[in-house]
C-alpha positions as CSV (number, residue, x, y, z in Angstrom):
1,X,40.0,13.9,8.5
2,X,41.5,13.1,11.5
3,X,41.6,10.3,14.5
4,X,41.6,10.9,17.7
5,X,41.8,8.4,21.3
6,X,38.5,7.7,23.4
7,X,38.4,9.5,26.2
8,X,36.6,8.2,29.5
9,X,33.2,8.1,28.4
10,X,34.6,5.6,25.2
11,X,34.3,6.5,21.4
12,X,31.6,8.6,20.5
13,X,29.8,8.6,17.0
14,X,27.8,11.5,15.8
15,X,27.8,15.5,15.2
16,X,28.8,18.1,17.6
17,X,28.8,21.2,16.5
18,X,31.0,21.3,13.5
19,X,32.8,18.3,14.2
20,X,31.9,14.9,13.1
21,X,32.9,11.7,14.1
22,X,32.9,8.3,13.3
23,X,34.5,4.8,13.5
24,X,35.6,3.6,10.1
25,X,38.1,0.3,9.3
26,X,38.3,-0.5,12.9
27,X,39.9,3.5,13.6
28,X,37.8,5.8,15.3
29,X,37.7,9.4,13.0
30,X,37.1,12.6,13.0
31,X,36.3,15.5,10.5
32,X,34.6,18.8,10.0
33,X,31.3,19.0,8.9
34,X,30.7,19.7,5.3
35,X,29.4,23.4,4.6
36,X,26.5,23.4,2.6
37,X,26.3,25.1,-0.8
38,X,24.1,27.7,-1.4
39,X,25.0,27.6,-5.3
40,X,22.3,25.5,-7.4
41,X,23.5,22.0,-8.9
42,X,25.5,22.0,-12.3
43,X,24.2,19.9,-14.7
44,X,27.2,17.3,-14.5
45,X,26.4,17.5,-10.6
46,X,22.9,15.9,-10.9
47,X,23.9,13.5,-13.3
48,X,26.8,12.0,-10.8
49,X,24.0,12.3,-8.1
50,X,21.2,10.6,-10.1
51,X,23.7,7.8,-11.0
52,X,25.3,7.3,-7.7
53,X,21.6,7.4,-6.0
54,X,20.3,4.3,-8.6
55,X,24.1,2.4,-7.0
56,X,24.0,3.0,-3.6
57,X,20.3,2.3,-3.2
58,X,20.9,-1.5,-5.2
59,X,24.3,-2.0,-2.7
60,X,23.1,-0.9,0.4
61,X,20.5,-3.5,0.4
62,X,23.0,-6.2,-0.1
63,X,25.9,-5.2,2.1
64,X,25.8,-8.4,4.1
65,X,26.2,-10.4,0.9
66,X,29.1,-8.6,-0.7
67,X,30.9,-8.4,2.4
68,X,31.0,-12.6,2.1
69,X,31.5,-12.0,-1.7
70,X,34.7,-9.4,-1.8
71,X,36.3,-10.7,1.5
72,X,39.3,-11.4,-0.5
73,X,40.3,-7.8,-0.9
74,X,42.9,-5.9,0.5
75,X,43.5,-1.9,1.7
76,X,40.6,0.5,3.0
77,X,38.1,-0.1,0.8
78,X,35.0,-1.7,2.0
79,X,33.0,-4.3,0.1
80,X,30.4,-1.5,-0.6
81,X,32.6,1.1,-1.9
82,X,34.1,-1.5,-4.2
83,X,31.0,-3.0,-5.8
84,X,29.6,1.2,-6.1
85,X,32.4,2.3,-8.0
86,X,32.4,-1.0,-10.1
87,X,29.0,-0.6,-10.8
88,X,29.0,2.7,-11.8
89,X,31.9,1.9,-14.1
90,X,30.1,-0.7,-15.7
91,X,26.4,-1.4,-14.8
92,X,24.5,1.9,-16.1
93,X,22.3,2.1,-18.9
94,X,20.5,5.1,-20.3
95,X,20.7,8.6,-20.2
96,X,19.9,11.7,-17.4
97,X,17.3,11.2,-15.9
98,X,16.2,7.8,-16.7
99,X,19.3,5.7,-16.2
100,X,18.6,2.0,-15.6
101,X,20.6,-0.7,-13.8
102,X,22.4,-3.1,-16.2
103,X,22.1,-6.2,-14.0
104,X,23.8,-8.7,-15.9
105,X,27.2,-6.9,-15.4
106,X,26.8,-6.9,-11.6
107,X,28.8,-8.7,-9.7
108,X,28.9,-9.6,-6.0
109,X,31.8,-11.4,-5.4
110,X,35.3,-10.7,-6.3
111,X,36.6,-13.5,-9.0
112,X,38.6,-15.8,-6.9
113,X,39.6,-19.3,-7.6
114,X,36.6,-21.4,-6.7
115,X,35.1,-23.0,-9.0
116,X,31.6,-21.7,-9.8
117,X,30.2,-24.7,-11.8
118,X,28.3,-25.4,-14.6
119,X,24.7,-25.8,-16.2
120,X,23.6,-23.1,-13.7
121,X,19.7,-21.6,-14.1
122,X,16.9,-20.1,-13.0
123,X,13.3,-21.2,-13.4
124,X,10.0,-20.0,-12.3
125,X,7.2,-22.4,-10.6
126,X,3.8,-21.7,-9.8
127,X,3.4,-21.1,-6.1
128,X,5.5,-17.7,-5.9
129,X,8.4,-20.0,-6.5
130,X,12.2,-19.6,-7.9
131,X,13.9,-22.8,-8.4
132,X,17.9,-22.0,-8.6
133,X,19.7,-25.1,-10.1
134,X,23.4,-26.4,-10.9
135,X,26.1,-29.2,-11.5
136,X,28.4,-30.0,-9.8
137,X,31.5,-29.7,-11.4
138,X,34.3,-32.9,-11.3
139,X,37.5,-32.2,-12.1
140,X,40.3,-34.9,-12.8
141,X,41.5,-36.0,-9.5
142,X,39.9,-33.7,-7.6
143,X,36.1,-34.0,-6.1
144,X,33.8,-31.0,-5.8
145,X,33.5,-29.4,-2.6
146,X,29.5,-30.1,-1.7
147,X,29.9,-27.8,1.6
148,X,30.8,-24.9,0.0
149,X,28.3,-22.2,1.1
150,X,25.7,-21.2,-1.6
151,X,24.4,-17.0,-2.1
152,X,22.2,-16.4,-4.3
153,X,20.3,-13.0,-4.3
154,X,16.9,-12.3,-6.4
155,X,16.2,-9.0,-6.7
156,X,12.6,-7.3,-7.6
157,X,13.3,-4.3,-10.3
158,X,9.8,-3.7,-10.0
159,X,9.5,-2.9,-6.7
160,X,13.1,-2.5,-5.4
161,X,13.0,-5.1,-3.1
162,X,15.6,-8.1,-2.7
163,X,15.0,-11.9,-1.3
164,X,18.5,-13.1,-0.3
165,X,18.9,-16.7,0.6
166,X,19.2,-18.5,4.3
167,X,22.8,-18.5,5.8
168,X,22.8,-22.7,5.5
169,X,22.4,-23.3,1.8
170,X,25.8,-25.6,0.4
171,X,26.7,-26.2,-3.3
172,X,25.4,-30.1,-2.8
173,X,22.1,-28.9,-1.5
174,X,21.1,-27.9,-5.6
175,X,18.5,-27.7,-6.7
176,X,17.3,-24.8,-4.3
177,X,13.9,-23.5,-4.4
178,X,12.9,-20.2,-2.8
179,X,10.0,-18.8,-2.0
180,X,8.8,-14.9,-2.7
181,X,5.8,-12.7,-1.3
182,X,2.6,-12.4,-3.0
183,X,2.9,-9.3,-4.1
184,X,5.8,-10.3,-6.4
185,X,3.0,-12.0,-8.8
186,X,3.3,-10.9,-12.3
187,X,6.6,-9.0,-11.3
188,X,10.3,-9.1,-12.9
189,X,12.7,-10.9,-10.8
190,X,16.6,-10.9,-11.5
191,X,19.0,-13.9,-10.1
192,X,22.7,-13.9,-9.3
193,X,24.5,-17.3,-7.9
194,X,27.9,-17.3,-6.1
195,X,30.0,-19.8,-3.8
196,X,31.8,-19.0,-0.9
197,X,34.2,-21.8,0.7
198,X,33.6,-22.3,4.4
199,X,37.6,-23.7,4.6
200,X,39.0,-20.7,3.1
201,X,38.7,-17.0,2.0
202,X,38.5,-18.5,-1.4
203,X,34.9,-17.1,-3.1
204,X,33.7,-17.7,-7.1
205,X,32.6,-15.6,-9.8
206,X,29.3,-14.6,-9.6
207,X,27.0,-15.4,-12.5
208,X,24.2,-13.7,-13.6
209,X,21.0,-16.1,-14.3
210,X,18.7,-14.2,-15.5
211,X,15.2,-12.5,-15.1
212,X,11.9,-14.5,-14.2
213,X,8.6,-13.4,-14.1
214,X,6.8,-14.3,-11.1
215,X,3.9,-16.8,-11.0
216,X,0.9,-17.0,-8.8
């Protein structure tokens, strides 16, 4: 891979011929297209793809979210590639072919020093209804910071399909109720909470709530 300077038509994205380029960390690049293999998969080779398939389809829904939730790192990674390779380190369950997210071992923010809080759930109410609740968290001589921003992600494993919440929410704003599609009835729904500070960099752990079952 290589990078190369705009010419007078700008940066250009896309494939011509054998050359492919795109813009990546703010520096436009350029490589050769990948020759395709005319060999059959190995065995280990469909396992990594089946895995990395069940990641990137969970991540790529939530890009917007983690890039709040690891914009603490550092170096050329991007929020995506981080939370992938974390979660296929640690949030896998099963065997070829019929691996399973773990979902209480993801997280989507990078542990930082904000305080997260305490008696944090989930509940279900009737009405197609998730009710996401918490405490807020005094410390001696210091007073919790009620405008921190509040993300919370519920995520359908039934039908794939995530409800994130509005850009507004604030840590004094608990409890928060949210509201999911009708076609959600009778469906598993997992919850993660995390804070972001609207001063700083400075995000919170993520916690894991829980999985609800959706009520009509």
């Amino acid at each position: 891979m290589g990078t190369y300077k705009p010419g007078a038509f700008g940066p250009f994205n896309g494939r011509i011929g054998d050359v492919v380029a795109a813009r990546w960390k703010e520096v436009n690049v350029v490589k050769n297209r990948p020759a395709k293999s005319s060999k059959p998969a190995t065995a280990t080779q469909l396992d990594q793809r089946s895995r990395f398939g069940l990641v990137t389809g969970f991540a790529g829904k939530i890009a917007d979210m983690i890039a709040v939730g690891f914009r603490q790192m550092s170096g050329n990674f991007t929020p995506t590639n981080v939370l992938t390779k974390a979660m296929m380190k640690n949030a896998i369950t099963g065997t070829y072919p019929d691996y399973k997210l773990d979902y209480a071992n993801i997280s989507l923010s990078k542990d930082g020093n904000l305080n997260l809080g305490k008696n944090l759930t989930v509940q279900v109410l009737p009405g197609q209804t998730v009710q996401v609740s918490w405490v807020l968290d005094t410390m001696p001589g210091k007073l919790p910071e009620v405008t921190d921003k509040a993300y919370i992600l519920l995520y359908n494993s039934d039908k794939h399909k995530v409800i994130k919440s509005s850009d507004g929410l604030l840590r004094g704003d608990t409890p928060i109720t949210m509201y999911v599609p009708g076609s959600f009835v009778g469906d598993e729904v997992h919850c993660w909470l995390f804070f972001a500070s609207v001063k700083s960099k400075e995000v919170s752990p993520t916690a894991y709530l829980g999985v609800v079952t959706i009520l009509a």
